[in-house]
N, C-alpha and C positions, 0 to 999 in steps of 0.2 A: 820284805815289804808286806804290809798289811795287806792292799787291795792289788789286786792286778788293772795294768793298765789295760786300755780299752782301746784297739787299732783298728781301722777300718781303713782298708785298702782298696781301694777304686780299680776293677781290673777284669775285663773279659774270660781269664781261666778260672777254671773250679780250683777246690780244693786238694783232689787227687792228681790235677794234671800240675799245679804246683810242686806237690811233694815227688813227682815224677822226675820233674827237671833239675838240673844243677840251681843252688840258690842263686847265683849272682841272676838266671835269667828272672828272674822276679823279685829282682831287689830286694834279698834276703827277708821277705816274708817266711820262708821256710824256716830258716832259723827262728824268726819269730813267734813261729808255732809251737816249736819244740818247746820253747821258755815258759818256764809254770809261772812267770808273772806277767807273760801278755796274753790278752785274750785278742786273737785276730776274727776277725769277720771281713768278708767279702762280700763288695756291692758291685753287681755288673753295668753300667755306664749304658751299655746298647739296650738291657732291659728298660730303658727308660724314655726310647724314642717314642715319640709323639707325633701328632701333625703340623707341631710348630715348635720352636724352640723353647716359647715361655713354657707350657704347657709341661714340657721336658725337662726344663729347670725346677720346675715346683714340683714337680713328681720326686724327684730326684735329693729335692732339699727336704720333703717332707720326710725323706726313707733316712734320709743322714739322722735327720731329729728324732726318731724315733729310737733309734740305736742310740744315739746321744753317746757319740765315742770321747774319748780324750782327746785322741789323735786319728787328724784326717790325713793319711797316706798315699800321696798320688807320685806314679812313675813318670806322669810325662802331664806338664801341666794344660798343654792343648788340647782347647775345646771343656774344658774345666773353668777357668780364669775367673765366669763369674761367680763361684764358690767361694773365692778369695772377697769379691765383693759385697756376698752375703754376708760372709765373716765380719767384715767392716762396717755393716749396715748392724749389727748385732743380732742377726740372725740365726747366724751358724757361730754356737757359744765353743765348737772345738778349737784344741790347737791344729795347726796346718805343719807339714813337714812336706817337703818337694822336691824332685830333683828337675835339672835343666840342663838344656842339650845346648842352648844358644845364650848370644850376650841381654843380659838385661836392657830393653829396648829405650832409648831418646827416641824423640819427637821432638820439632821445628815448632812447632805451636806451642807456645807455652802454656797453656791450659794445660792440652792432654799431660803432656807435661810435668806440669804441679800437680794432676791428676794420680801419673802412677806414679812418683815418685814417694809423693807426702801420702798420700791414700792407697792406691793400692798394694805395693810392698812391703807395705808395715802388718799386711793382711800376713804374713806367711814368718812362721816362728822359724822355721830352716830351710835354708836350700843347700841344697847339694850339688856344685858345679862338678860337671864333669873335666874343666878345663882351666888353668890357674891364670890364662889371660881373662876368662869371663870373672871370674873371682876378685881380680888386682881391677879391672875395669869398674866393676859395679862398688869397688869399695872407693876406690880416687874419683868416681862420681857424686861420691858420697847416697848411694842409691839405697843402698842399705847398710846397717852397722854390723861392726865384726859378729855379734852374736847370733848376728842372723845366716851367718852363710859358713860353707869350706869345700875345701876343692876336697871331694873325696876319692880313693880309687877303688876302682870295680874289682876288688878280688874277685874269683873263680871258686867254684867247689871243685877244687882238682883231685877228688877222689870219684867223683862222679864221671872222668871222663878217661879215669884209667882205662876200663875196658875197651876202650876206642885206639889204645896206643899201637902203633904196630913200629916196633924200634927198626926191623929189618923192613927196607924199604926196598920191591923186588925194580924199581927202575926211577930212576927220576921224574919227579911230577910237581909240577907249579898248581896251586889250587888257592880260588878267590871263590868266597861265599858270599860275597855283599850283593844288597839290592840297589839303594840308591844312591845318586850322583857318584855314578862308575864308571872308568874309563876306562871300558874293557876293550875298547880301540887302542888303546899304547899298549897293554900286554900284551894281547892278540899278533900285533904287529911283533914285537918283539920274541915272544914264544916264536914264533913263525918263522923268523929269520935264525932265531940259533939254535930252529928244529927241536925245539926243547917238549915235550907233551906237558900241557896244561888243561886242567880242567875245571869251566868256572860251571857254578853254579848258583843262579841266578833264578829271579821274576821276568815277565814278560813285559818290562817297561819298553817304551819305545829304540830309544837308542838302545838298548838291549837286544833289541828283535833283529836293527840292524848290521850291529858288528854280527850276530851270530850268522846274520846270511851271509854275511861278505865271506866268512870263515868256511862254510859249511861243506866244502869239497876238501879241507885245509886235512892233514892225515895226524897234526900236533893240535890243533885246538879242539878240544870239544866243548859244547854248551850245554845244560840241563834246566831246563825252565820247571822249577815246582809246582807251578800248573798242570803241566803235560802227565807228572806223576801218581797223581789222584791217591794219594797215601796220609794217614791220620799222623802218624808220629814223622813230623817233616823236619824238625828238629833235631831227632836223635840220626834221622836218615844222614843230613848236612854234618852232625859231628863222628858221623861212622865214615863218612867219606875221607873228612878232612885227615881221618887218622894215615889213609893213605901218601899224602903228603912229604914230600924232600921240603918244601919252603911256600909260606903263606903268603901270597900275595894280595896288597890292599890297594890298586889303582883309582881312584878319586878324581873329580871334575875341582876345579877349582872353585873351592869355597870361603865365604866371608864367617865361617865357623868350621867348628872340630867334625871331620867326617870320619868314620872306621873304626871308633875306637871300641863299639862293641867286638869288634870282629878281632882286635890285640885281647882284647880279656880273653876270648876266648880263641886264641889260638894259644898264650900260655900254655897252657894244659900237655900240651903236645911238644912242646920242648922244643920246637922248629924254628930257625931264622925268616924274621917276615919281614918284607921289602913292601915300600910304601912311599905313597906322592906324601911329600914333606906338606905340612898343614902345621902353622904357626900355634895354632889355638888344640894340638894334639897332646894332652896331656902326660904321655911320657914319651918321652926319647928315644927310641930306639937305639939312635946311635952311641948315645952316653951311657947307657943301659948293658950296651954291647949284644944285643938279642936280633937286629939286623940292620938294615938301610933305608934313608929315607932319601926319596926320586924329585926332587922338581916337576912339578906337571907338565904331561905329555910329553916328556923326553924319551922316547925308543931309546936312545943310544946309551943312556947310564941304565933303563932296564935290562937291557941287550948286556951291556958290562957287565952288571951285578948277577943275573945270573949264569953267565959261561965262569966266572969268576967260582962261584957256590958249587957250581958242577963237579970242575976242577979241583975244591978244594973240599973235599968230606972233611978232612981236621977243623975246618972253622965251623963249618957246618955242627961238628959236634960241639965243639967251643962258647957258640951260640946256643946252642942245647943246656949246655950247666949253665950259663947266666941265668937264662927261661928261670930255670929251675930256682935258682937263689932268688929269684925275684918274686918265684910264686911263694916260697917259703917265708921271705922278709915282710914282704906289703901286699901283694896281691891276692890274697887268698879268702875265700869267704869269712871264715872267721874272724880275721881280725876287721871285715868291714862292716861285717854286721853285730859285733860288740861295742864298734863306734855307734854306729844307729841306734842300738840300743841303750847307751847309757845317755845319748840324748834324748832321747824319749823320756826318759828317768827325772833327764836335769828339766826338763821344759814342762815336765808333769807332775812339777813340786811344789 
């Protein structure tokens, strides 16, 4: 290619603490760096708070225009949206690339309505669903056209998390690293009763604070609030623990979207059977996959099953271990998701 493209990434880490992490956690900017035809830049979103919103937005539009990228690169469109609207007002001359955690939103009023359907979505050259019901939904809406979207899957830099692996496991151990909408009440309960040691580790959200007290004499569960730990690398802390781990547990509250699914990408890595509250809108399978199970919300008794079941059974356990593995191999892996990104990038900047 003659000219390198020009990426501008919206995003609170620097540039060392990117190249520090596995790519998938930054949406494979990393890869993007390495490529002699993207030129990445980073613009921090929080450098641009104000005493008001508008104030925040023009700060924030004027710093886009000045770079004047090809591609405007956002991880998580909340709190961004009206960038999409500049874009449409012809403000912001970049393309827009995005990814989404939830379904593309209807409204009852038909305004708003004819508003983001015909206006604002036309704003965004890619999305990247995390989930193939938000994808088939937003497409039978007719919300946006095929060219505009695809259900991508979060490969892992699975060489990045070797170091973490510990194949000899010196006792059995349930471990859940999620913060939000967690139903660390049905594991807890469950761990509890088939004496099993689990270690979750967690933030200090409310219902969080309270299963941990109810627990907190319990001799099988423990809690670790990453608050309490006052440590810079919190991250690498959470994937040095996880390597600990017989089986990943992802307990979830019931949701009207995909919840955990950062937490499957990055258990891969670790070749471990992870158990999990069934969520319609979770983009891979677990169980057709054959990597572990998935729980109906708030059922103690098939968590209770499923793990005296894993205990008893280390051959499945390993079983579950080689699928991981072929799956990290086949689709899940950084590479092959951030050469999808990138040749998009290619096709939308031609």
């Amino acid at each position: 290619m003659s000219s390198s493209i020009k990426v501008l990434y919206i995003t609170r880490y620097n540039q060392k603490e990117i190249l520090d992490k596995p790519d998938n956690f930054a949406y494979y900017v990393k890869s993007m760096i390495s490529t002699n035809f993207i030129d990445v830049q980073l613009l921090d979103p929080l450098s641009f708070k104000k005493a008001n919103s508008i104030l925040s937005l023009i700060s924030i539009t004027k710093s886009i225009k000045s770079i004047n990228p090809d591609i405007l690169y956002i991880d998580n469109l909340q709190g961004l949206n009206k960038l999409v609207i500049l874009k449409r007002l012809g403000i912001l001359k970049c393309k827009i690339v995005a990814w989404k955690y939830t379904y593309c939103k209807e409204y009852s009023n038909p305004i708003k309505n004819w508003c983001t359907k015909f206006f604002y979505w036309k704003g965004i050259d890619k999305i990247y669903m995390m989930f193939d019901n938000h994808t088939h939904h937003a497409l039978a809406r007719n919300i946006v056209k095929v060219h505009q979207i695809a259900t991508l899957s979060r490969g892992a830099e699975i060489e990045w998390y070797q170091k973490y692996l510990k194949p000899q496991k010196n006792s059995f151990l349930v471990m859940a690293t999620g913060k939000d909408s967690r139903d660390y009440q049905t594991l807890s309960e469950a761990c509890e009763q088939t004496q099993t040691n689990c270690h979750i580790i967690t933030r200090r959200h409310e219902n969080n604070i309270k299963v941990a007290e109810k627990f907190k004499n319990s001799q099988y569960i423990k809690f670790t609030f990453m608050e309490d730990l006052h440590i810079d690398n919190e991250y690498e802390y959470i994937m040095q623990q996880q390597g600990q781990a017989s089986i990943l547990a992802i307990p979830c509250e019931k949701r009207k979207y995909g919840v955990g699914y950062t937490n499957i990408v990055e258990a891969l890595p670790y070749y471990i059977p992870i158990l999990m509250t069934h969520n319609p809108d979770i983009h891979i399978d677990l169980e057709k996959e054959g990597i572990g199970y998935l729980i109906e919300p708030y059922d103690v008794e098939t968590w209770k099953e499923k793990i005296i079941y894993l205990k008893q059974h280390p051959e499945v356990i390993e079983e579950m271990g080689k699928h991981a593995k072929k799956l990290t191999e086949k689709e899940y892996n950084a590479q092959t998701t951030a050469s999808y990104i990138v040749n998009d990038f290619i096709q939308i900047t031609k």
